[in-house]
Backbone as XML, in Angstrom:
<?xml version="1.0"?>
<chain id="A" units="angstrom">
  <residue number="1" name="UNK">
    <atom name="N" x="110.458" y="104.713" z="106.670"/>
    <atom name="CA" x="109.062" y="104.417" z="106.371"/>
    <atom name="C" x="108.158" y="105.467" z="107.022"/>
  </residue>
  <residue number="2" name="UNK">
    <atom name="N" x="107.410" y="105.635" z="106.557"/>
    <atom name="CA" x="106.475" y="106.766" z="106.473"/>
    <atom name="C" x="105.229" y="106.366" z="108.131"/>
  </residue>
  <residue number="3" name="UNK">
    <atom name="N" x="105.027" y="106.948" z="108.757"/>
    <atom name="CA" x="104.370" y="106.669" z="110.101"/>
    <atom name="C" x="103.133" y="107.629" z="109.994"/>
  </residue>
  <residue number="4" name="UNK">
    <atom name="N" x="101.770" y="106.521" z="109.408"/>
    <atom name="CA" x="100.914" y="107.549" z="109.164"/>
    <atom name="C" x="99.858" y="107.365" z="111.066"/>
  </residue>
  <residue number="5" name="UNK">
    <atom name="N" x="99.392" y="108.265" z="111.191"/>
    <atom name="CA" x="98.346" y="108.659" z="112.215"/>
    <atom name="C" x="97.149" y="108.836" z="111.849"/>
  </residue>
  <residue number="6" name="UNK">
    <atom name="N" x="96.001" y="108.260" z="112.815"/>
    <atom name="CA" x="94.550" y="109.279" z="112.603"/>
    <atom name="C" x="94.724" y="110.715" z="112.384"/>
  </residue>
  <residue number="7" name="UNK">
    <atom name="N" x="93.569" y="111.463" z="111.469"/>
    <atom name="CA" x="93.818" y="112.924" z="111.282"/>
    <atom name="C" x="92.459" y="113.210" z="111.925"/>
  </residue>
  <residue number="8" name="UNK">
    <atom name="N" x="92.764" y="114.749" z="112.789"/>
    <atom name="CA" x="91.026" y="114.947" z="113.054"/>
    <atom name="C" x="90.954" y="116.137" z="112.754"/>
  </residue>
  <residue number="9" name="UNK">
    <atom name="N" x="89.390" y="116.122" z="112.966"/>
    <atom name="CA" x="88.726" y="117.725" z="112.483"/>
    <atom name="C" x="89.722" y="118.910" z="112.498"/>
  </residue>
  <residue number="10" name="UNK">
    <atom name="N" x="89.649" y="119.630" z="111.326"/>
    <atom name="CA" x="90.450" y="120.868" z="111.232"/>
    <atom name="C" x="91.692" y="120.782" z="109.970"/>
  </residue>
  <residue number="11" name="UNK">
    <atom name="N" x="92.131" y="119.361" z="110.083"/>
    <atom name="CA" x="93.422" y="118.804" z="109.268"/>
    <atom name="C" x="92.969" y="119.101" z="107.530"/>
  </residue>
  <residue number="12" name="UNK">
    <atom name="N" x="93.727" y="119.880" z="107.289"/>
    <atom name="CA" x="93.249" y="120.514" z="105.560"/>
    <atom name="C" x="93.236" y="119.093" z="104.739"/>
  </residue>
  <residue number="13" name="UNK">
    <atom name="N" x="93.540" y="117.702" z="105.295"/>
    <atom name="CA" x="93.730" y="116.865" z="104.332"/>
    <atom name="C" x="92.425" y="116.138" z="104.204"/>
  </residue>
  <residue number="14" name="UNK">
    <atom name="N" x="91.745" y="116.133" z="105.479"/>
    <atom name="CA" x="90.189" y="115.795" z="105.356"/>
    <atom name="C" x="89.426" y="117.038" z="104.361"/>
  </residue>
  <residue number="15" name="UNK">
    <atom name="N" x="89.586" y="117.716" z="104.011"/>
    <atom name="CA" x="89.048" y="118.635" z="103.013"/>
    <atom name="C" x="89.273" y="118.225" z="101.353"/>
  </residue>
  <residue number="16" name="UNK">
    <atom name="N" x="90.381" y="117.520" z="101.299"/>
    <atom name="CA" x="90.856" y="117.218" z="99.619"/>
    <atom name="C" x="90.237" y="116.109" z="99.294"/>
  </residue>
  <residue number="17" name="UNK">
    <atom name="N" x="89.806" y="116.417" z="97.885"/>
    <atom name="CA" x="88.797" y="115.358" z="97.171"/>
    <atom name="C" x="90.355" y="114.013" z="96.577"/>
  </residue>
  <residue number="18" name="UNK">
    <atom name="N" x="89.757" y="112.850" z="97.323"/>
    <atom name="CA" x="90.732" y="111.684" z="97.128"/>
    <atom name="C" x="90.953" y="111.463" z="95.867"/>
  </residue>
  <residue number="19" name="UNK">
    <atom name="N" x="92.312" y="111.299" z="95.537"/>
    <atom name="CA" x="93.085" y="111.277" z="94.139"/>
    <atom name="C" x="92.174" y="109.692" z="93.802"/>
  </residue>
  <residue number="20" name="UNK">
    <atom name="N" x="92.102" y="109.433" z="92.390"/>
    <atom name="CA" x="92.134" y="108.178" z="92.143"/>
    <atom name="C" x="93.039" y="107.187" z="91.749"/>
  </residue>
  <residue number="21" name="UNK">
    <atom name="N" x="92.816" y="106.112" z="92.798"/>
    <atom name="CA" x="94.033" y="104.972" z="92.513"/>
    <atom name="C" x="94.398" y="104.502" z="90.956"/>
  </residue>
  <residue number="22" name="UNK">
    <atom name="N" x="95.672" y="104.629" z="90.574"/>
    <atom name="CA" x="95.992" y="104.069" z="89.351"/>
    <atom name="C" x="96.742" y="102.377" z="89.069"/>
  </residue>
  <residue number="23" name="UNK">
    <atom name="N" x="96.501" y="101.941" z="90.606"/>
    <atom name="CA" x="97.530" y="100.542" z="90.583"/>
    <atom name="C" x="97.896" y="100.402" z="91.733"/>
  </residue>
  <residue number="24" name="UNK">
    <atom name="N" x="97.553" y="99.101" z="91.533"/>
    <atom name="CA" x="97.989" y="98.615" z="93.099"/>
    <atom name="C" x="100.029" y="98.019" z="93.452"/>
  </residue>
  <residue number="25" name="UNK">
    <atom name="N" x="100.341" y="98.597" z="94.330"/>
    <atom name="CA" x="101.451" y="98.136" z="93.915"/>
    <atom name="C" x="102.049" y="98.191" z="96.015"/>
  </residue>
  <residue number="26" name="UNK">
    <atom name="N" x="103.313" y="98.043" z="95.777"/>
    <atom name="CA" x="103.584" y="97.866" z="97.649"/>
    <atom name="C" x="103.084" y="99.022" z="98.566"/>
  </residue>
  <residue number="27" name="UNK">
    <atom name="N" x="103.207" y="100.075" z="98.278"/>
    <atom name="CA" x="102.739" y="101.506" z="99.047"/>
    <atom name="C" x="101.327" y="101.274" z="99.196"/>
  </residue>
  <residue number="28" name="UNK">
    <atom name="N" x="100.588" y="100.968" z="98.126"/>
    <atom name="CA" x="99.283" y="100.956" z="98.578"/>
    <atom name="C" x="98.416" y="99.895" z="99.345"/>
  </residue>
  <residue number="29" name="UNK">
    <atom name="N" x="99.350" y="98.593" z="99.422"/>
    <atom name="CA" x="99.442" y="97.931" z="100.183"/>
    <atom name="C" x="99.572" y="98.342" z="101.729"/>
  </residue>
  <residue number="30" name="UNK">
    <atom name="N" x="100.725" y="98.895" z="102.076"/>
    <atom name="CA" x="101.121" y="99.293" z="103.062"/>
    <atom name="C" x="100.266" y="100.120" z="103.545"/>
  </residue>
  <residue number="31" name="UNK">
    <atom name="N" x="99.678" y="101.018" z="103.058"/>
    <atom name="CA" x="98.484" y="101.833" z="102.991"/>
    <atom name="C" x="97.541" y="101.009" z="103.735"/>
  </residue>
  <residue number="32" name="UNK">
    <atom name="N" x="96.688" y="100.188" z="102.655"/>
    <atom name="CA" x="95.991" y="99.512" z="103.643"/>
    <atom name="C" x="96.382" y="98.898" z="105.027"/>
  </residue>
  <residue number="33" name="UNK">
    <atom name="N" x="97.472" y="98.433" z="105.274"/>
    <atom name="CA" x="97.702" y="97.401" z="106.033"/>
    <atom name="C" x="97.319" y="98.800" z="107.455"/>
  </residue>
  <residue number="34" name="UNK">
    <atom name="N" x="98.115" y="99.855" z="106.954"/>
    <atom name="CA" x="98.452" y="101.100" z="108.289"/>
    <atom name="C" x="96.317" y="101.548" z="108.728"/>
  </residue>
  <residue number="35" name="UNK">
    <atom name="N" x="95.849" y="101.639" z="107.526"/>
    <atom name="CA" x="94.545" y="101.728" z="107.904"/>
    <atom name="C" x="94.201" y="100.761" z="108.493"/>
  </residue>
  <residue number="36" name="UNK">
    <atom name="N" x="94.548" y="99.476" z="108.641"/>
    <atom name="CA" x="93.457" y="98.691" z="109.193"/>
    <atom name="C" x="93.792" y="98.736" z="110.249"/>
  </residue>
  <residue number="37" name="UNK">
    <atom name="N" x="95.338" y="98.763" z="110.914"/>
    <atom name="CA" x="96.367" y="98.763" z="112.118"/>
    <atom name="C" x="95.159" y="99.869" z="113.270"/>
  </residue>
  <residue number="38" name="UNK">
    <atom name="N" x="95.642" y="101.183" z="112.383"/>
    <atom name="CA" x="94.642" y="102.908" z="112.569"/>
    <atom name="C" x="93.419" y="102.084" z="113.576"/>
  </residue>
  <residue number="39" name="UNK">
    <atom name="N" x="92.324" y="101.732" z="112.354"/>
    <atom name="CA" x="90.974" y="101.328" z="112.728"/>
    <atom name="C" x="90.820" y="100.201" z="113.822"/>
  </residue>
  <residue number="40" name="UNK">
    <atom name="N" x="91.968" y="99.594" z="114.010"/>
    <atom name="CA" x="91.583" y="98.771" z="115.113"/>
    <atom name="C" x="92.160" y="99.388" z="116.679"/>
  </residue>
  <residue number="41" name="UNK">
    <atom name="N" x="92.875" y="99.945" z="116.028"/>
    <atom name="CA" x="93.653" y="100.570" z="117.420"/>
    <atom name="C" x="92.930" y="101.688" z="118.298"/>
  </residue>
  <residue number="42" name="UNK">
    <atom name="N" x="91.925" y="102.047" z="117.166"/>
    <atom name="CA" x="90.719" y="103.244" z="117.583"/>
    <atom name="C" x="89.472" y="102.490" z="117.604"/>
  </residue>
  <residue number="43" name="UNK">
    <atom name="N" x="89.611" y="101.103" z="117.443"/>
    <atom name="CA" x="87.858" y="100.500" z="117.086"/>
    <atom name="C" x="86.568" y="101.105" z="116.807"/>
  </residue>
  <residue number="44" name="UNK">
    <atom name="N" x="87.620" y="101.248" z="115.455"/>
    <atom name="CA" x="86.591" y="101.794" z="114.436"/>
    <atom name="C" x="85.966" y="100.309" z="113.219"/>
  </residue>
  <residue number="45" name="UNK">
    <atom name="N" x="85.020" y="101.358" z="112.816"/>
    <atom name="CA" x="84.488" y="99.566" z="111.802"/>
    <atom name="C" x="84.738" y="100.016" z="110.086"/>
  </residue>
  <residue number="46" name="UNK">
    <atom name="N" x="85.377" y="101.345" z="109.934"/>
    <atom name="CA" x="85.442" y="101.428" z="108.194"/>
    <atom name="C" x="87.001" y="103.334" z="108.628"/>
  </residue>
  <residue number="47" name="UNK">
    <atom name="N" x="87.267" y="103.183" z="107.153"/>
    <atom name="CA" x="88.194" y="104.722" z="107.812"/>
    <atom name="C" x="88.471" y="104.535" z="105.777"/>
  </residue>
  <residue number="48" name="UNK">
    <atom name="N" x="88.337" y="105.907" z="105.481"/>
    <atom name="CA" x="89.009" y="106.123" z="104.162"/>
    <atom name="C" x="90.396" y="106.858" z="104.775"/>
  </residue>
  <residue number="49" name="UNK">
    <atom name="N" x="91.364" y="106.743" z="103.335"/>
    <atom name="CA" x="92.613" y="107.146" z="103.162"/>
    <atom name="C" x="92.760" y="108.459" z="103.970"/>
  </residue>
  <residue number="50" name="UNK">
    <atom name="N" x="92.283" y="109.201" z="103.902"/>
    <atom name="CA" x="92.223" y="111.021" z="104.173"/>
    <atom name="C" x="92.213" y="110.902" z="105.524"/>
  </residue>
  <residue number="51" name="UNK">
    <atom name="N" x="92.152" y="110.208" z="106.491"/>
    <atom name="CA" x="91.551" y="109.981" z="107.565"/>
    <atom name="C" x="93.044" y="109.524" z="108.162"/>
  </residue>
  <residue number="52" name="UNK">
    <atom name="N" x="93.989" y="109.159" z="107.047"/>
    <atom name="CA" x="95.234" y="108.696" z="108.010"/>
    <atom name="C" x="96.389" y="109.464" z="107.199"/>
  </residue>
  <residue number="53" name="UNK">
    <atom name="N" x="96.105" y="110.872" z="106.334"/>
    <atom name="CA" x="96.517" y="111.426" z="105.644"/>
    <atom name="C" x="96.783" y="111.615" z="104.170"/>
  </residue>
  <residue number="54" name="UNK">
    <atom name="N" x="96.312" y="110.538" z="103.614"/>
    <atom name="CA" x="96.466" y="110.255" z="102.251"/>
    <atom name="C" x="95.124" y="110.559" z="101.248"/>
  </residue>
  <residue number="55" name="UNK">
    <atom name="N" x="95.391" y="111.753" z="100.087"/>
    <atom name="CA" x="93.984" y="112.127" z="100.114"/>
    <atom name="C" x="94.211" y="110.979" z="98.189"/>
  </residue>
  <residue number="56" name="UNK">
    <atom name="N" x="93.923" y="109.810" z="98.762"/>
    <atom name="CA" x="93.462" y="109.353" z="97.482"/>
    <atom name="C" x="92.376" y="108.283" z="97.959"/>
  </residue>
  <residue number="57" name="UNK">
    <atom name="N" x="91.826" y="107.812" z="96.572"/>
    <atom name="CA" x="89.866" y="106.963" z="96.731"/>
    <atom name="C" x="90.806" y="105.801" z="97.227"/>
  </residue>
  <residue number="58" name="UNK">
    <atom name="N" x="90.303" y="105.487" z="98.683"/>
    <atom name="CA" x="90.525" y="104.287" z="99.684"/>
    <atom name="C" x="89.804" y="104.040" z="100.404"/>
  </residue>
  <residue number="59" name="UNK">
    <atom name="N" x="89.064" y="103.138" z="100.819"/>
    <atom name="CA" x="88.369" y="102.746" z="102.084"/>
    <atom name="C" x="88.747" y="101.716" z="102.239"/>
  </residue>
  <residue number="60" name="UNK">
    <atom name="N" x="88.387" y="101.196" z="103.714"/>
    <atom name="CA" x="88.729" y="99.884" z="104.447"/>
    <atom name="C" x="87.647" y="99.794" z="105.066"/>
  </residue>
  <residue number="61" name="UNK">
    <atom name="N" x="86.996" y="98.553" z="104.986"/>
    <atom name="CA" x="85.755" y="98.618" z="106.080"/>
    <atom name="C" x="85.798" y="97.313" z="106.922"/>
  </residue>
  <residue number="62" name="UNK">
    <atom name="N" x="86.052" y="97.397" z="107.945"/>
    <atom name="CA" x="85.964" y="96.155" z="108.776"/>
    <atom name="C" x="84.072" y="95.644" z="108.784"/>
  </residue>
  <residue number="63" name="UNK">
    <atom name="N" x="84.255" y="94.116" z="108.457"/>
    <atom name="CA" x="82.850" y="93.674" z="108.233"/>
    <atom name="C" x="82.463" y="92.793" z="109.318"/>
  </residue>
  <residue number="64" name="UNK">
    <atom name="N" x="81.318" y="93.268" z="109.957"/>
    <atom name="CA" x="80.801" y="92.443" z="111.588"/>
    <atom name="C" x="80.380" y="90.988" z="110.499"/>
  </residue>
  <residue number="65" name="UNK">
    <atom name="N" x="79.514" y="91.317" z="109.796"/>
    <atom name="CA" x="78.597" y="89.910" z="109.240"/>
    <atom name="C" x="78.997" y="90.012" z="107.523"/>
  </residue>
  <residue number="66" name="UNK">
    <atom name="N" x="79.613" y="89.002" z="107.081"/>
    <atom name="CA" x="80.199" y="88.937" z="105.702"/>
    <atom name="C" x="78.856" y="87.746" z="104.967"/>
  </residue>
  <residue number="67" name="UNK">
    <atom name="N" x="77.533" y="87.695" z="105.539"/>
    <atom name="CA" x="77.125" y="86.808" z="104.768"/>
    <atom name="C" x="76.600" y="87.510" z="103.596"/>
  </residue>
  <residue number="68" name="UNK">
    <atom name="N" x="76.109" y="87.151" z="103.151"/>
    <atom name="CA" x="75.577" y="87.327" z="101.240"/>
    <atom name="C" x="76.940" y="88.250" z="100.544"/>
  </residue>
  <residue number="69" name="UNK">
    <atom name="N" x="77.850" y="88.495" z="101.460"/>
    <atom name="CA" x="79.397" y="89.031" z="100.351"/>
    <atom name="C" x="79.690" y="88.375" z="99.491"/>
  </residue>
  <residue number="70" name="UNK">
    <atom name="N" x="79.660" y="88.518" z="97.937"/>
    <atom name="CA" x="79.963" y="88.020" z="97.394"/>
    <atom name="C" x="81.859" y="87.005" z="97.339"/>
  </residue>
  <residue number="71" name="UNK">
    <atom name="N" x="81.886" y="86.094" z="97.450"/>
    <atom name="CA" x="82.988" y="85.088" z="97.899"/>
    <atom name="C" x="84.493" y="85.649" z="96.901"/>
  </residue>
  <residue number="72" name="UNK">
    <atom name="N" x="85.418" y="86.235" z="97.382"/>
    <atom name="CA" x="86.627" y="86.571" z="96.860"/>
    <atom name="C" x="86.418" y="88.148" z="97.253"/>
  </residue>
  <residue number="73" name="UNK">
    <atom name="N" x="85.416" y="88.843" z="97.409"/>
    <atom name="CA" x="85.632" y="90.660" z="98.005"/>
    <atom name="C" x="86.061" y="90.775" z="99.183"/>
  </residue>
  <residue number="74" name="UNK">
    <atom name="N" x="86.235" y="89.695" z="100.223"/>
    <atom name="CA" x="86.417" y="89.966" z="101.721"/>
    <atom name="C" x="88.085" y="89.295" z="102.105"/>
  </residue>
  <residue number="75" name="UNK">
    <atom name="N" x="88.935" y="89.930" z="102.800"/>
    <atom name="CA" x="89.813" y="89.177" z="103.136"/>
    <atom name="C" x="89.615" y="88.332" z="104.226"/>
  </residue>
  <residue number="76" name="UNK">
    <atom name="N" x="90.789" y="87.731" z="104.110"/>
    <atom name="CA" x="90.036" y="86.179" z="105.329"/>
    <atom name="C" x="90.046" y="87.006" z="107.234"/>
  </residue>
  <residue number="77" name="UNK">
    <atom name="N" x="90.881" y="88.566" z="107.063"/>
    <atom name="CA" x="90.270" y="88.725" z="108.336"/>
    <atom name="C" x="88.744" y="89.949" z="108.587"/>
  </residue>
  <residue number="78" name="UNK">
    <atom name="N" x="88.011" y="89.883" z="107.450"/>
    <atom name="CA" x="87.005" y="90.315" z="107.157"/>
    <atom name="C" x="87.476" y="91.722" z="107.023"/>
  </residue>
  <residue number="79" name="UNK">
    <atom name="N" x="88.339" y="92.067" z="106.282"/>
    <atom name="CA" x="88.577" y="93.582" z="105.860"/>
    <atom name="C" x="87.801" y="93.617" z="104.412"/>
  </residue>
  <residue number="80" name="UNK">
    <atom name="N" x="86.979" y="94.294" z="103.983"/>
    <atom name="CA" x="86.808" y="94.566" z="102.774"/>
    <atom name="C" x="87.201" y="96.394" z="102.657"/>
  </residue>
  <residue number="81" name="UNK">
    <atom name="N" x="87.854" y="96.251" z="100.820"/>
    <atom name="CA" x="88.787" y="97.458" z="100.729"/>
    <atom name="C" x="88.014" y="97.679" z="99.483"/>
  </residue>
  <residue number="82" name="UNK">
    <atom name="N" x="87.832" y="98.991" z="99.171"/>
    <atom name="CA" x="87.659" y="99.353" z="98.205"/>
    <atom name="C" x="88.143" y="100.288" z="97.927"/>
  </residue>
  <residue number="83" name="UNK">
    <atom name="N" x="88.749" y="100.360" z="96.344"/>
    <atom name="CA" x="89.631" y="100.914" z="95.532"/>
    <atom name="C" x="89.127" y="101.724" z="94.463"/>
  </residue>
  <residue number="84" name="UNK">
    <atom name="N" x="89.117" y="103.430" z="94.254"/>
    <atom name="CA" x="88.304" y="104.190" z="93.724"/>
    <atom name="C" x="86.655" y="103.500" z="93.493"/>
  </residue>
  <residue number="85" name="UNK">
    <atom name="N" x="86.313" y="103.469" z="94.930"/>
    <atom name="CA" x="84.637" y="103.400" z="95.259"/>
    <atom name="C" x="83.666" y="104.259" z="94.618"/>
  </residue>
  <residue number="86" name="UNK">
    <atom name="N" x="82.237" y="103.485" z="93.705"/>
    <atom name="CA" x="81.982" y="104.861" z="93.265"/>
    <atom name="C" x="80.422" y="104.379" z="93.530"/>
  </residue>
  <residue number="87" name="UNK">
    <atom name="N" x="79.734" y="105.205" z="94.169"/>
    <atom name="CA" x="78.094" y="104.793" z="94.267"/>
    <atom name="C" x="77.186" y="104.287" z="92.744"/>
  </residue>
  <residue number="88" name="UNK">
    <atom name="N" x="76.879" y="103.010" z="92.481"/>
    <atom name="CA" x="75.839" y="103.107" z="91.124"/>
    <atom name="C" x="74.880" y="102.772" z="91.475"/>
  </residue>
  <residue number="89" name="UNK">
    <atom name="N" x="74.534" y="102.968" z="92.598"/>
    <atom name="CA" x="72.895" y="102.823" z="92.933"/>
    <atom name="C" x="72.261" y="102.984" z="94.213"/>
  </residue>
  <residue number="90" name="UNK">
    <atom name="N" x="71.298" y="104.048" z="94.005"/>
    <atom name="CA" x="70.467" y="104.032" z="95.549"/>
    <atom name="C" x="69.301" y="103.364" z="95.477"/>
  </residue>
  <residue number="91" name="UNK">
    <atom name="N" x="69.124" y="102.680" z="96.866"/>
    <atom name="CA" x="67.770" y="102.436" z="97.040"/>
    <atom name="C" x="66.790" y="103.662" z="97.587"/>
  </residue>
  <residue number="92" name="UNK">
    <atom name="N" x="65.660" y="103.431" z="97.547"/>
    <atom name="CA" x="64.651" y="104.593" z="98.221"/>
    <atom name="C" x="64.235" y="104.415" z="99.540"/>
  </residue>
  <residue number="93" name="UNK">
    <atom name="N" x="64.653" y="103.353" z="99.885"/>
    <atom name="CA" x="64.464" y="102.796" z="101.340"/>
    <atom name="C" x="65.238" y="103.779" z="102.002"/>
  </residue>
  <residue number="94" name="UNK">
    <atom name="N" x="65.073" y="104.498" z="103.075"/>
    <atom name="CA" x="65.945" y="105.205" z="104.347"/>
    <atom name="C" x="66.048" y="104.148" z="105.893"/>
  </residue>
  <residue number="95" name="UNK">
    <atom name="N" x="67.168" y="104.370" z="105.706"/>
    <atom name="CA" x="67.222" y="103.951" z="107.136"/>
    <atom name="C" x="68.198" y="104.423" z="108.174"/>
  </residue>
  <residue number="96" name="UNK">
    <atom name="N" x="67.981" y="104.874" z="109.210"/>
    <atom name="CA" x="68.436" y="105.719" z="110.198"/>
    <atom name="C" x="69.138" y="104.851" z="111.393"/>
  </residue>
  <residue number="97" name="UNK">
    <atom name="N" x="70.538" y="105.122" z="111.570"/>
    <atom name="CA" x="71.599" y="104.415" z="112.603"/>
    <atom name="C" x="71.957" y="105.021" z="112.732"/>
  </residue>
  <residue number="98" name="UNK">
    <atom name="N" x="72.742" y="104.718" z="113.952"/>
    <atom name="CA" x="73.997" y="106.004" z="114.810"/>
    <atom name="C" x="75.309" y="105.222" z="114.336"/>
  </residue>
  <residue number="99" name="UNK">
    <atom name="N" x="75.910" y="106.495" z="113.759"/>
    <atom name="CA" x="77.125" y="106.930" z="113.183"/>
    <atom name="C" x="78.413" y="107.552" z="114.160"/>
  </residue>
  <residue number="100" name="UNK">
    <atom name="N" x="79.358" y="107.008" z="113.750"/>
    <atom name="CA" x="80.445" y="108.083" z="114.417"/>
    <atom name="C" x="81.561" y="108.248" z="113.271"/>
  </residue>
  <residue number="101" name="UNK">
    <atom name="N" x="82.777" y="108.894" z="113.544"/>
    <atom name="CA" x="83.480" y="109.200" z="112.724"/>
    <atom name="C" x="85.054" y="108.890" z="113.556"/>
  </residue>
  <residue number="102" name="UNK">
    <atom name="N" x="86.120" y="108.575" z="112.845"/>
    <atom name="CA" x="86.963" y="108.514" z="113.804"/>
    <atom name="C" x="87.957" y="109.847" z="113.924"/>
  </residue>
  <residue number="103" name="UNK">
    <atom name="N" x="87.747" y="110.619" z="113.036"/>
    <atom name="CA" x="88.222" y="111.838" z="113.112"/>
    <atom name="C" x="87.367" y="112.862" z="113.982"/>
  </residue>
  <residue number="104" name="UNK">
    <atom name="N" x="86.470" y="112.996" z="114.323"/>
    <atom name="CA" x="85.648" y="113.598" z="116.071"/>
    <atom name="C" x="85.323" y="112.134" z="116.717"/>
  </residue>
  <residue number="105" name="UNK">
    <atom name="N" x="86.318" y="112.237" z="117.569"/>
    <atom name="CA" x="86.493" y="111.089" z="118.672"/>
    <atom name="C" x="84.949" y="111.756" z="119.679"/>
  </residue>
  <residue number="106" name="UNK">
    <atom name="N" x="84.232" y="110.013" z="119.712"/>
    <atom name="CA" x="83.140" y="110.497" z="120.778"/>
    <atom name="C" x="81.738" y="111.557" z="120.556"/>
  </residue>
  <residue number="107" name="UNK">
    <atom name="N" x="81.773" y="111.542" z="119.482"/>
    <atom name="CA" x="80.438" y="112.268" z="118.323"/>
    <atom name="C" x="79.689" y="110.871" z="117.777"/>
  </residue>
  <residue number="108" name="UNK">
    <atom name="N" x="78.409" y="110.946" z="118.143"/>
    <atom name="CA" x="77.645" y="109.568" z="117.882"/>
    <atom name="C" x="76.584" y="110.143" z="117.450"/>
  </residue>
  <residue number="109" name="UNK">
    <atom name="N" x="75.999" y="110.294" z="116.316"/>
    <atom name="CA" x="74.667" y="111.007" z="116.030"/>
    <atom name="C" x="73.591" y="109.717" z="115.274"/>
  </residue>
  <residue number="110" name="UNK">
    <atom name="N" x="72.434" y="109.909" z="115.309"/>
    <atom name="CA" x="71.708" y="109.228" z="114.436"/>
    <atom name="C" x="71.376" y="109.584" z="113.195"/>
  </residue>
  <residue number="111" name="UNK">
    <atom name="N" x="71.686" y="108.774" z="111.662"/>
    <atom name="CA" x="72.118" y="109.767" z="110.823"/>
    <atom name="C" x="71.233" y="108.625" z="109.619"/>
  </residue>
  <residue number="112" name="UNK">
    <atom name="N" x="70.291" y="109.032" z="108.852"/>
    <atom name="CA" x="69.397" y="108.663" z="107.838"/>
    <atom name="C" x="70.218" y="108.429" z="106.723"/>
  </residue>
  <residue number="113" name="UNK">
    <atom name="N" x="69.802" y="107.245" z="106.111"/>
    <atom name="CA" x="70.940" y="107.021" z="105.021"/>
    <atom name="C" x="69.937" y="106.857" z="103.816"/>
  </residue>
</chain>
């Protein structure tokens, strides 16, 4: 079995645009399960695929507050995953929080969204 790791700055795999998922099946399972393992072990609160070597559309986002989530998107230990994620809408509202990344360990910037 395949032993994936955090990847950090420099790793050519954070550079590749994430394949898109065609099916969910045990690997990508496992996938998730190793990201969420990753993100807690680094307490982190979200990590896409590329981040633990795998350059396909994955995210995992650990959720502090699941209220107004719509009921069936969240797993019961508040992981929500999304599977070729694609933005369909901005608001015009900005709002500015501090960010980190788990690939530069200890980089905290305040970052306008």
């Amino acid at each position: 079995m395949k032993r994936r790791t955090l990847r950090f700055y420099g790793d050519p795999v954070l550079r590749e645009r994430g394949r898109p998922v065609s099916g969910v099946n045990t690997e990508l399972l496992g996938l998730v399960e190793d990201m969420k393992r990753i993100m807690a072990e680094a307490d982190g609160l979200g990590l896409a695929a590329p981040h633990v070597g795998e350059a396909v559309s994955l995210v995992v986002i650990l959720l502090e507050d699941t209220e107004g989530v719509p009921a069936g998107l969240v797993e019961e230990d508040k992981y929500l995953v999304l599977v070729n994620p694609k933005v369909v809408s901005v608001s015009e509202e900005k709002i500015t929080d501090e960010e980190g990344c788990l690939s530069f360990p200890g980089l905290y910037i305040d970052l306008p969204r």
